[in-house]
One Martini backbone bead per residue (centre of mass of N, CA, C, O) as a GRO file, in nm:
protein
  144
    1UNK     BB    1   3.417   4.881  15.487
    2UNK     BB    2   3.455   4.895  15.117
    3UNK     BB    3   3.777   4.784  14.963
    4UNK     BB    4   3.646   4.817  14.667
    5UNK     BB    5   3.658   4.850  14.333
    6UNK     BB    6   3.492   4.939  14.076
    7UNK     BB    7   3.336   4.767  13.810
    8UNK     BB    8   3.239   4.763  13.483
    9UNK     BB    9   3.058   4.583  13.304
   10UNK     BB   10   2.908   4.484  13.013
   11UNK     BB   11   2.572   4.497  13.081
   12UNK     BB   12   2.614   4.811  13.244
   13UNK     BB   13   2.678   4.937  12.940
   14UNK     BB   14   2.576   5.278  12.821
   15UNK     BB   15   2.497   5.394  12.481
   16UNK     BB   16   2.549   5.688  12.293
   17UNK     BB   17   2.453   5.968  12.138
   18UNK     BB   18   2.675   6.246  11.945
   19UNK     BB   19   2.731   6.525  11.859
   20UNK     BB   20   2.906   6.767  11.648
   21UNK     BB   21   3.009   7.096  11.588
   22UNK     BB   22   3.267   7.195  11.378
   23UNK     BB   23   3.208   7.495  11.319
   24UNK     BB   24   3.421   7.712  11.398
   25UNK     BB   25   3.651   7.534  11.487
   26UNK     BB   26   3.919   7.384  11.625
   27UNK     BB   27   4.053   7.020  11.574
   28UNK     BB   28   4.140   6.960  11.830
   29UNK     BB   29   3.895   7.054  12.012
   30UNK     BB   30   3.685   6.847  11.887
   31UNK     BB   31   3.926   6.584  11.894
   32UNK     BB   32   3.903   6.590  12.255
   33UNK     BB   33   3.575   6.561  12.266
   34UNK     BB   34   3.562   6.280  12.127
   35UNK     BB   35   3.779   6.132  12.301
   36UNK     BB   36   3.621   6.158  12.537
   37UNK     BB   37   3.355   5.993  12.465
   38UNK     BB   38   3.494   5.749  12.305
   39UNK     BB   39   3.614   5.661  12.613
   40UNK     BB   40   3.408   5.789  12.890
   41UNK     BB   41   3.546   6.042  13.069
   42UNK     BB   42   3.237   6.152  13.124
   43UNK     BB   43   3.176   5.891  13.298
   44UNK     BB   44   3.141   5.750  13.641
   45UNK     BB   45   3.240   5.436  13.486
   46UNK     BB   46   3.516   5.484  13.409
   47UNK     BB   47   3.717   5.219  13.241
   48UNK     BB   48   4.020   5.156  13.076
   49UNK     BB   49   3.981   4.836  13.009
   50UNK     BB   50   3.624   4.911  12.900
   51UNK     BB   51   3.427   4.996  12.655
   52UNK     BB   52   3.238   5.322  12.784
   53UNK     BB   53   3.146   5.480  12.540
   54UNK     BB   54   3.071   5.667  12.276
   55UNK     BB   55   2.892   5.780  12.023
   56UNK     BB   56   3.011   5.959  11.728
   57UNK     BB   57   2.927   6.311  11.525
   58UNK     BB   58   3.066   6.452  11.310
   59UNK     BB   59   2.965   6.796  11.171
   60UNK     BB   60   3.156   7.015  10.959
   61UNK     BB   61   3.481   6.945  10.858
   62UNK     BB   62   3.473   7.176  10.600
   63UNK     BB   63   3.466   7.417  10.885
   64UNK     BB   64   3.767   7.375  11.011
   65UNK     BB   65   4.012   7.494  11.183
   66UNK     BB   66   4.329   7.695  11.183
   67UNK     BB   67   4.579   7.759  11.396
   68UNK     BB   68   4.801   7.978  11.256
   69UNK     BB   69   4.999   7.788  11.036
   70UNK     BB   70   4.928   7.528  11.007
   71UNK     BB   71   4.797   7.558  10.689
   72UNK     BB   72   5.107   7.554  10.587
   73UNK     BB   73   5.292   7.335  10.761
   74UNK     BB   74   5.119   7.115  10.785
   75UNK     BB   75   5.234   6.760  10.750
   76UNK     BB   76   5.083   6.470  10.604
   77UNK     BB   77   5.264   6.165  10.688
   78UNK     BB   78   5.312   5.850  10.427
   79UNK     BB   79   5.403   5.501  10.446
   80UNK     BB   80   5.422   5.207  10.241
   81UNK     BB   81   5.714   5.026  10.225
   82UNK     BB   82   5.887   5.146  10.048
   83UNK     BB   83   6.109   5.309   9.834
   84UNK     BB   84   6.029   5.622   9.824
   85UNK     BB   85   5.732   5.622   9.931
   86UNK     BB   86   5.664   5.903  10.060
   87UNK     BB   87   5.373   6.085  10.157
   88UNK     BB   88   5.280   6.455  10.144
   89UNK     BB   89   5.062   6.677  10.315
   90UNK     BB   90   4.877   6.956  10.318
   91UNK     BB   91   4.652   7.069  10.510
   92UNK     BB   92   4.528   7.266  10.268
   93UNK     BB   93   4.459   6.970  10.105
   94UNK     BB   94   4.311   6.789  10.315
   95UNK     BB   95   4.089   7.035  10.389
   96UNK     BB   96   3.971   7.043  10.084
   97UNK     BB   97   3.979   6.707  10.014
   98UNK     BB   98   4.001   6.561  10.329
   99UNK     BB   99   3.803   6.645  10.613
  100UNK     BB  100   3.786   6.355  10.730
  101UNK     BB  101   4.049   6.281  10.804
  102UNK     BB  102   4.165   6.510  10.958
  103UNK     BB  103   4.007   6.424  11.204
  104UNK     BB  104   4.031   6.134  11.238
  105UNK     BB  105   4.303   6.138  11.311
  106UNK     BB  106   4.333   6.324  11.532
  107UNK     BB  107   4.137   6.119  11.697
  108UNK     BB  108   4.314   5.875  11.689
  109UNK     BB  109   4.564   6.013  11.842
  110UNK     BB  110   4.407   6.014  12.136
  111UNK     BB  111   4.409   5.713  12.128
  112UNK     BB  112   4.474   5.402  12.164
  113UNK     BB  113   4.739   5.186  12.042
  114UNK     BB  114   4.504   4.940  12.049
  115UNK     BB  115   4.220   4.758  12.046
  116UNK     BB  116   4.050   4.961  12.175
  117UNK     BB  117   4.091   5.205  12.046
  118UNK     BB  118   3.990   5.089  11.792
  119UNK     BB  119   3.669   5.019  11.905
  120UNK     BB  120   3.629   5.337  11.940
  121UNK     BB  121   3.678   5.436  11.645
  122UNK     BB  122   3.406   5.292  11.534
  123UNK     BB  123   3.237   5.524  11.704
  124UNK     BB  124   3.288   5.668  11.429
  125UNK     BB  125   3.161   5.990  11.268
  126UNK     BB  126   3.246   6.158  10.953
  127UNK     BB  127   3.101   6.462  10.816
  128UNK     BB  128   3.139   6.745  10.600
  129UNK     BB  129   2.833   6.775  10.633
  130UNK     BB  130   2.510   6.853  10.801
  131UNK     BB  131   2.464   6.547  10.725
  132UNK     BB  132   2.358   6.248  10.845
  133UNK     BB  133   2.243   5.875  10.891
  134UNK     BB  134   2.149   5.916  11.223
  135UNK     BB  135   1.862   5.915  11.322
  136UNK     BB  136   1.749   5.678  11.489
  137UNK     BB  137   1.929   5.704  11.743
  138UNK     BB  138   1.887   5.960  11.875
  139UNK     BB  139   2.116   6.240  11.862
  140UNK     BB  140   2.268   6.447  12.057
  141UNK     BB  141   2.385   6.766  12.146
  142UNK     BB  142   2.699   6.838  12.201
  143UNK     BB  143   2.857   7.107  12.433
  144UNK     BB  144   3.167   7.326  12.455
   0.00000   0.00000   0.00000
């Protein structure tokens, strides 16, 4: 019997296209099923520091939902490294004015905090409405 564990090549990995239909969703459960396709663990030759996942395609990112009270309460907050910096905006103006962003950063905060998870990040299309230019790649319509 051989004691030796599968490594996938870079030769060996076959990237798919997918799509994910934000709409009446809410952005966790969208965020974490991108994430998951992102970085591979959909797929039984996943390799965890190899990026084997799929390129992903979300749309309408300004039909998702939060629940709870989250649209009043969760506030995104960035510094830019001056004194008196930090900027912060209310999930309800962030949704309103760039559903892309928060979309983007969710899925973000999913993946790992490394060179790895940038090239994963990079396979990621967020847009607002129910259009997107990747029609040539013949993406998949992934549910969940």
């Amino acid at each position: 019997m051989n004691n030796t564990t599968y490594s996938v090549k870079k030769n060996d990995i076959e990237s798919k296209w997918y799509i994910i239909d934000a709409a009446n969703k809410p952005l966790g459960r969208v965020a974490t099923e991108a994430a998951k396709l992102l970085r591979g663990k959909h797929k039984p030759t996943f390799t965890p520091n190899i990026d084997v996942g799929d390129h992903v395609i979300i749309l309408n990112c300004n039909q998702v939902i939060l629940t709870g009270n989250k649209l009043n309460q969760k506030i995104y907050r960035h510094h830019s490294g001056y004194i008196g910096g930090m900027k912060e905006l209310s999930a309800k103006d962030m949704l309103a004015n760039k559903p892309e962003k928060a979309m983007m950063l969710a899925v973000k905060g999913m993946l790992p905090h490394t060179r790895l998870g940038a090239a994963q990040l990079k396979k990621l299309r967020v847009y607002a409405g129910n259009e997107h230019e990747n029609i040539a790649q013949k993406p998949e319509i992934w549910n969940f």
